[in-house]
C-alpha positions in Angstrom: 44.7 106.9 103.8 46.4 105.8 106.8 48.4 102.3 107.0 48.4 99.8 110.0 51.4 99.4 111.9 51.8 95.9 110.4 50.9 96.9 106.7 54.0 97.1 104.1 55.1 100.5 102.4 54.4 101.4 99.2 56.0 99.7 96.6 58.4 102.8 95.8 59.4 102.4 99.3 60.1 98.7 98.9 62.4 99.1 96.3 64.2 101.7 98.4 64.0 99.9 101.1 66.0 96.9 99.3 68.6 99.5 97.5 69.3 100.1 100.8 69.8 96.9 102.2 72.2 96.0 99.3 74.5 98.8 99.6 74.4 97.9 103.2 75.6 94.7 102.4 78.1 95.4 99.9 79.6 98.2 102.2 79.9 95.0 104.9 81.8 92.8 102.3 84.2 95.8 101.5 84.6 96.4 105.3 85.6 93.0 105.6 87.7 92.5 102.6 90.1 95.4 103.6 92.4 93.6 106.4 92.8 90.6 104.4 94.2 93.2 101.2 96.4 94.6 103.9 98.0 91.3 104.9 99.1 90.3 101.8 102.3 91.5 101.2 104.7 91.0 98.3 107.6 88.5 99.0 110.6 90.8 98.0 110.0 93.5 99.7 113.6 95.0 101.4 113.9 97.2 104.4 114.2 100.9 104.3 117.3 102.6 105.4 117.7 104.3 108.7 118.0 107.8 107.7 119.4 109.6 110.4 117.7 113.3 111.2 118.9 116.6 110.3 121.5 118.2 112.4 120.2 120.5 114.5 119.3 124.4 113.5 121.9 125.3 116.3 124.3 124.1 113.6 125.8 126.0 110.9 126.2 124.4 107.6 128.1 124.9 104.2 126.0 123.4 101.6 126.9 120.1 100.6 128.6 118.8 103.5 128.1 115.9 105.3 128.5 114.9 108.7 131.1 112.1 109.6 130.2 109.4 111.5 132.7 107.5 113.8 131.2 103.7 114.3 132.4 102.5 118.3 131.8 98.6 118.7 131.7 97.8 122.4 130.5 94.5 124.2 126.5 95.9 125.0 126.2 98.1 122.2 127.1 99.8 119.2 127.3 103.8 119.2 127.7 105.7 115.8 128.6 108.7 116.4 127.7 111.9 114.4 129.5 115.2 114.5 130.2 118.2 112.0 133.2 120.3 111.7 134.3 118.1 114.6 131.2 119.3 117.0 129.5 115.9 118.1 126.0 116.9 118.0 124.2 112.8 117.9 125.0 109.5 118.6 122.8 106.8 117.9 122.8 103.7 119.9 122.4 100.0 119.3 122.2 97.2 121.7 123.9 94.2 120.7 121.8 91.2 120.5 118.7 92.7 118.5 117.6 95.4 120.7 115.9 98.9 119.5 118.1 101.6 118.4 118.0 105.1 120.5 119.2 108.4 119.6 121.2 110.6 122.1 120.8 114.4 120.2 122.6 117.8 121.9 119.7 120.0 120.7 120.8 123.0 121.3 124.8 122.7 121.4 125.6 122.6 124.7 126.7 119.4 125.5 123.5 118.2 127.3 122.4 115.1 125.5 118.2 114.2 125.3 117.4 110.3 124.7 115.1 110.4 121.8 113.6 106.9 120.9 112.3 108.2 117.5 111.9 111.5 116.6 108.1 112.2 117.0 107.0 115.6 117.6 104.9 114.2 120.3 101.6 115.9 118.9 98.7 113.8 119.7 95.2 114.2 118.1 92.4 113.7 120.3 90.3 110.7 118.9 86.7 109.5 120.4 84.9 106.5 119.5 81.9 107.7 117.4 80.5 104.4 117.0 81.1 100.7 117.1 79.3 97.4 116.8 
């Protein structure tokens, strides 16, 4: 038996055919709940500390020692410097007035310093657009 183009589905299909449509529709109100959960934020939350990185491999350490930090307050900044057993090895770097911290490492213990402005490994993932509406 062969339906028209304009007849309905069976009635098995019907009911699937509204399953779907509901889970459609409750997968759209979840979709758009999600950024309004992510906004709200508890009121006493604190900042985390700025953990400085490791030292680098180039340096030798005992276990348990730390490295000392020497604090320089000029008029444009604030530089912290980092050494061990007296070898500088970072300095990190904060503008007065606000501005973002940088970090000035010697990577491999030569005395050359490489601006770092957070220490990503600079891996990217590619990423495509699949789909969107």
């Amino acid at each position: 038996m062969r339906r028209q183009p304009n007849e309905l589905p069976p009635a098995r299909g019907r009911a699937g055919a509204r399953l779907a449509g509901l889970l459609v529709a409750a997968g759209a109100a979840v979709l758009v709940s999600l950024p309004v959960a992510a906004q709200q934020r508890p009121s006493n939350l604190e900042p985390l500390p700025d953990i400085p990185p490791p030292p680098p491999a180039t340096l030798q350490l005992a276990p348990g020692v730390e490295p000392e930090v020497r604090i320089i307050r000029r008029d444009k900044e604030t530089v912290e410097e980092f050494r061990i057993a007296g070898q500088l090895y970072m300095m990190r770097v904060t503008p007065v007035g606000g501005g973002t911290p940088y970090y000035l490492v010697d990577y491999f213990g030569d005395g050359n310093f490489a601006r770092t402005a957070s220490f990503d490994s600079g891996i990217r993932v590619p990423m495509w657009v699949i789909r969107s509406w």
